[in-house]
N, C-alpha and C positions, 0 to 999 in steps of 0.2 A: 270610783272606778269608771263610772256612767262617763262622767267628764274628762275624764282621762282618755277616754277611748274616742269620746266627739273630737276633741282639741289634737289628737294624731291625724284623724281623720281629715279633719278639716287642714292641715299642716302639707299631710300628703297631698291633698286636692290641691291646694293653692302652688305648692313645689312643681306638679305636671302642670299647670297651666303656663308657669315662668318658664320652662324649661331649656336650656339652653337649646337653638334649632341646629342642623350636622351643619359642620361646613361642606366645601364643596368638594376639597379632600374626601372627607366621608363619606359623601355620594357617590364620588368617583369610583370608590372601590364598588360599588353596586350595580353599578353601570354596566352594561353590556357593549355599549359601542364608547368607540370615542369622543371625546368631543369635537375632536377634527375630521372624524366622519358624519356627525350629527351636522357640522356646519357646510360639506358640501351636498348634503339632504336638503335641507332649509334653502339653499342656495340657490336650487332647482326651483326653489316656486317662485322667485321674484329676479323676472327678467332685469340681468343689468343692476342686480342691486349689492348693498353692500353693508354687510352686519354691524351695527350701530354699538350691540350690547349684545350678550351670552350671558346662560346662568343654567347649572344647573341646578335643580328645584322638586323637591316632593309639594305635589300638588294632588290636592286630594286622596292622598295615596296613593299615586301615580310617581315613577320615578321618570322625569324629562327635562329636555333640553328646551329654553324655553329663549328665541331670537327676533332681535326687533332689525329688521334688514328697510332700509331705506333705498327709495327709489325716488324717483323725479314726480310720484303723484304721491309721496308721502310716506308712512312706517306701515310696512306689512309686520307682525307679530306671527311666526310659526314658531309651533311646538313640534319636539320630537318626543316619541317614546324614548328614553335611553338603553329598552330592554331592548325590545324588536327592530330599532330604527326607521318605522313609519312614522309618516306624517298624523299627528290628531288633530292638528287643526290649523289654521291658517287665518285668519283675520286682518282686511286693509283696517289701516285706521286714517283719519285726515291728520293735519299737522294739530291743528284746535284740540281735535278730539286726544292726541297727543300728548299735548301741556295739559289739559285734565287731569290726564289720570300720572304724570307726573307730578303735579302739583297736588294729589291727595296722596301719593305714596311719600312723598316728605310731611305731609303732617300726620300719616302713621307712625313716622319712624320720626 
């Protein structure tokens, strides 16, 4: 019975680790704003520039829009709340810094 009950346990554990993540459908319905409002949000913090990439994303527990907008010094990364439609954050990045953390999210996935 002892082992019976470790080996579910341990089955459930492993099953929410694998978990399939929501698509973006499924987020969508969560959403408060749009995504075509969340991108003239983001829009607004990088003069002249021009959205590279969209996504939205539970991060932390945080439901957002999460935009990599290019400009002539390189990828600005703004996030939107997709509840409230403020800005949480905002980060320049350089082109280098860039290819980084591009080239480690393909050897995650």
């Amino acid at each position: 019975m002892k082992k019976t009950f470790m080996a579910v346990l341990v089955a459930l554990t492993v099953a929410g680790v694998y978990a399939a993540e929501p698509t973006q459908a499924e987020l969508q319905k969560e959403a408060k704003i749009s995504m075509r409002k969340a991108k003239s949000i983001a829009l607004k913090k990088v003069a002249h520039g021009k959205i590279e990439s969209a996504e939205l994303e539970n991060e932390n527990g945080k439901l957002i829009y999460s935009f990599d907008i290019k400009s002539s010094s390189g990828i600005t990364e703004v996030n939107v709340d997709a509840i409230s439609g403020k800005v949480i954050s905002s980060k320049h990045e350089t082109p280098a810094k860039e290819a980084d953390e591009k080239k480690a999210d393909q050897q995650k996935h």
